[in-house]
Backbone as JSON, one array per atom type, in Angstrom:
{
  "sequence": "XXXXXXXXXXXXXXXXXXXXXXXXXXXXXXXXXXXXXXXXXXXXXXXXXXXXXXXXXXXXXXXXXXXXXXXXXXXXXXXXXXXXXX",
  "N": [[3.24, 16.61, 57.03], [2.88, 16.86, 53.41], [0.77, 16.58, 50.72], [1.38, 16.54, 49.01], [4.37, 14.92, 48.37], [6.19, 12.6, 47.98], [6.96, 9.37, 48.48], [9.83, 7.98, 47.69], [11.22, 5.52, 47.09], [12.68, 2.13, 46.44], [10.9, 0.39, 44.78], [9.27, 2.21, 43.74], [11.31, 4.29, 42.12], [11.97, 2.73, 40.22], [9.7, 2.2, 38.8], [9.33, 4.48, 38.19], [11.59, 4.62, 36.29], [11.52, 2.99, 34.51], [9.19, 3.96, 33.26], [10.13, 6.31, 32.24], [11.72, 5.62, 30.52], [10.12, 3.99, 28.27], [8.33, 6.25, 27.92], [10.46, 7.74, 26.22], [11.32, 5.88, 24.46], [8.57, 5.5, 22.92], [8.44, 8.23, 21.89], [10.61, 8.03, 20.52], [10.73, 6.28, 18.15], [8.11, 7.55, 16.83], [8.97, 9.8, 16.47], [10.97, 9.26, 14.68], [9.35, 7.83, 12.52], [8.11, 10.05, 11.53], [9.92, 11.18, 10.54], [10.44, 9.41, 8.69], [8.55, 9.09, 7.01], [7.86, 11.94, 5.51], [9.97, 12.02, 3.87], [11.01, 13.14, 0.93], [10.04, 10.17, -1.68], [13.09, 8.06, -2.57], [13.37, 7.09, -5.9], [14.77, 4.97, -7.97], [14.64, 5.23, -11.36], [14.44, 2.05, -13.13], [15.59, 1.42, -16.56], [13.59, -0.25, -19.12], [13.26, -1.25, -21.75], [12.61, -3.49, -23.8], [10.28, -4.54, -23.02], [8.97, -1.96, -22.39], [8.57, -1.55, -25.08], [7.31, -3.68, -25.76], [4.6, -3.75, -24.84], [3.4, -1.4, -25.84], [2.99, -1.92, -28.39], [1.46, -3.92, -28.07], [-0.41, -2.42, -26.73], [-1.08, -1.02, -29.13], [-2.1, -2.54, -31.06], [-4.42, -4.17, -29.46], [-6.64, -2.81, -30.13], [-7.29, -3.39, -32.95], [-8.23, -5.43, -32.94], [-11.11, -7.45, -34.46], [-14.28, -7.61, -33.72], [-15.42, -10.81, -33.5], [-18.7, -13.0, -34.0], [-19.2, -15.79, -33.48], [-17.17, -16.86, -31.88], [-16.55, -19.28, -30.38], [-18.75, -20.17, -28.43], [-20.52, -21.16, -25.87], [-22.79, -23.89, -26.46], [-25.63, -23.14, -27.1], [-26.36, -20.68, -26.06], [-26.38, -18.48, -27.07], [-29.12, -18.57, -28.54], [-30.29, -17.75, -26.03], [-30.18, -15.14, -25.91], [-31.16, -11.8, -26.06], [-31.89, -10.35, -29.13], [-29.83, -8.17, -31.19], [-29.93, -4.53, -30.88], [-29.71, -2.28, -33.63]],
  "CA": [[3.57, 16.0, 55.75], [1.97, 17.46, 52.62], [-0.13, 15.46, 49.94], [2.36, 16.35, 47.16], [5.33, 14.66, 48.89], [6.37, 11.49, 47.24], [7.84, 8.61, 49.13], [10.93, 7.51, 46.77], [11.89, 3.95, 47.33], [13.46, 1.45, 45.38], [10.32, 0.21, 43.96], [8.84, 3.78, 43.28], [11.91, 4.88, 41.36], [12.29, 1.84, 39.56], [8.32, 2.6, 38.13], [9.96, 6.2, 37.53], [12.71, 4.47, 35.28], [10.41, 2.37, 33.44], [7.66, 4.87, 32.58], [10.68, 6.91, 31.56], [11.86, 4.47, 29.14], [9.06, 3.81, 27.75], [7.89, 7.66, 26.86], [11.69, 8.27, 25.06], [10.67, 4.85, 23.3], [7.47, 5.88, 21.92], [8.86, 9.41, 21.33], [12.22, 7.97, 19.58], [9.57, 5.82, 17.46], [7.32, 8.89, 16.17], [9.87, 10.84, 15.32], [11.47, 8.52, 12.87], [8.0, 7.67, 11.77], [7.93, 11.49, 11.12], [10.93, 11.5, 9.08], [10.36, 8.33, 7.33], [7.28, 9.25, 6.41], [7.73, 12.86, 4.93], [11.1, 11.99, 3.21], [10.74, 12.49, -0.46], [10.76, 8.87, -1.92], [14.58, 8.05, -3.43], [13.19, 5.63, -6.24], [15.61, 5.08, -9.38], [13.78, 4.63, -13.13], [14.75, 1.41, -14.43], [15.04, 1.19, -17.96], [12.63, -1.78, -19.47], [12.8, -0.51, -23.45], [12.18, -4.31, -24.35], [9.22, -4.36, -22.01], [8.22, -1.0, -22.75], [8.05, -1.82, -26.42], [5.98, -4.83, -26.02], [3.31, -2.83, -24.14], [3.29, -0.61, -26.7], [2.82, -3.05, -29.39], [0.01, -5.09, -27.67], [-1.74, -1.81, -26.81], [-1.15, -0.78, -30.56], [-3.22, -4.0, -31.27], [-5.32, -3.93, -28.59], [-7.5, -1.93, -30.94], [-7.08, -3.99, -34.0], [-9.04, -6.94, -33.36], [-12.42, -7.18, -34.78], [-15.3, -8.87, -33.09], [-16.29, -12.34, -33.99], [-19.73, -13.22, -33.3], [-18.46, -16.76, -33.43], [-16.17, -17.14, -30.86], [-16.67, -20.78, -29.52], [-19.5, -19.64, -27.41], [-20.71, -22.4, -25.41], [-24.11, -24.38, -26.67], [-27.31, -22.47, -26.31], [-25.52, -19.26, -25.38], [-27.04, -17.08, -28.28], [-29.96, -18.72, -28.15], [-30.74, -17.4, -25.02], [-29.27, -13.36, -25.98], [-31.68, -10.56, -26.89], [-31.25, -9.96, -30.48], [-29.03, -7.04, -31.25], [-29.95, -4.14, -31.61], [-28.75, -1.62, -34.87]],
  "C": [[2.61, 16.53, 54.69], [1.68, 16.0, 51.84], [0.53, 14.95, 48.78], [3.58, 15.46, 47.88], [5.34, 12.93, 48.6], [7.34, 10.43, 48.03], [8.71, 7.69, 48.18], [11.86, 6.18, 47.53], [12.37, 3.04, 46.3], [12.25, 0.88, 44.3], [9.35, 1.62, 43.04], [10.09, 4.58, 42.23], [12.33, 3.8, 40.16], [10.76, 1.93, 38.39], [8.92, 3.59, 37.27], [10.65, 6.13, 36.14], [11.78, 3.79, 34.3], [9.41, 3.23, 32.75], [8.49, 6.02, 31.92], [10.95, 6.95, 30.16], [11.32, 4.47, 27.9], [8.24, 5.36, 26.93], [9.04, 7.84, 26.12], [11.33, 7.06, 24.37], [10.1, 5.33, 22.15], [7.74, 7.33, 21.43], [10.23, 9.2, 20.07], [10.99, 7.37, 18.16], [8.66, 6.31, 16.55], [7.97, 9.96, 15.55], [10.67, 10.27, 14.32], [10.55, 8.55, 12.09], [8.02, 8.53, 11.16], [8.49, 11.61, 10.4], [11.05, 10.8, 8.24], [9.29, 9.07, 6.05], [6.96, 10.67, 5.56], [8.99, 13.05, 4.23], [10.16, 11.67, 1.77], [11.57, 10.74, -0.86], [12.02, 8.9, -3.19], [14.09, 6.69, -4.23], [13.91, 6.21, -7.77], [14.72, 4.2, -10.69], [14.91, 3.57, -13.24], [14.78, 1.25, -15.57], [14.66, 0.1, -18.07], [12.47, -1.02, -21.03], [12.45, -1.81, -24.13], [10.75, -4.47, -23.75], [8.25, -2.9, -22.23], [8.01, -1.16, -24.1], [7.18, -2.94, -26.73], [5.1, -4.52, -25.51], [2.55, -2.11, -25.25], [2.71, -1.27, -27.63], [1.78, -3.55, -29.01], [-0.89, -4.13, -27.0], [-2.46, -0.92, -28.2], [-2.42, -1.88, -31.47], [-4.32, -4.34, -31.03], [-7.18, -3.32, -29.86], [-7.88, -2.38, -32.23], [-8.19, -4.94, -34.16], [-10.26, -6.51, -33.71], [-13.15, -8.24, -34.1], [-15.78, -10.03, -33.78], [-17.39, -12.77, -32.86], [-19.78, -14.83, -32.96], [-17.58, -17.28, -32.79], [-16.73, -18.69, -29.84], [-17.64, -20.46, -28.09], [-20.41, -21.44, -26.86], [-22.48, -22.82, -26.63], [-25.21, -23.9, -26.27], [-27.4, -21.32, -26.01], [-26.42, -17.99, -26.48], [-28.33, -17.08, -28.42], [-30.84, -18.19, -27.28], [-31.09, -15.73, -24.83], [-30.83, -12.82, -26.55], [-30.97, -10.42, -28.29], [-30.37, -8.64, -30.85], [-29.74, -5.87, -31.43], [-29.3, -3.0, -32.86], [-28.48, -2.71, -35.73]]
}
């Protein structure tokens, strides 16, 4: 009897089928992965032109305001600040 010689029984081929399984699994699995994953993405522009114009507008602004040194700063708050300097 040699060493390589495999005794094939019902529970030995039933291992066989399972461990089969199981590699076309994880192989079916990786190769989608593969093609999910290097598919250019299919994404469609919504238009938002009311939405894009209020962006616009409030970063048009954005820039506008002027500092008030006055801003309802709590009690004691300035008090406390390094003086400016310039």
């Amino acid at each position: 009897m040699s060493l390589l010689a495999i005794h094939l029984d019902a529970s030995g081929i039933a291992v066989i089928a399972v461990v089969g399984i199981m590699i076309l699994g994880v192989a079916y699995f990786a190769l989608r992965f593969w093609l999910v994953s290097t598919r250019p993405p299919d994404i469609k522009e919504v238009r938002t032109p009311n939405l894009d114009r209020m962006n616009r507008d409030a970063l048009a602004h954005l820039g506008d305001e002027e500092d008030d040194d006055d801003d309802d700063a709590p009690a004691g708050l300035k008090e406390d600040l390094p003086p400016r300097l310039g």
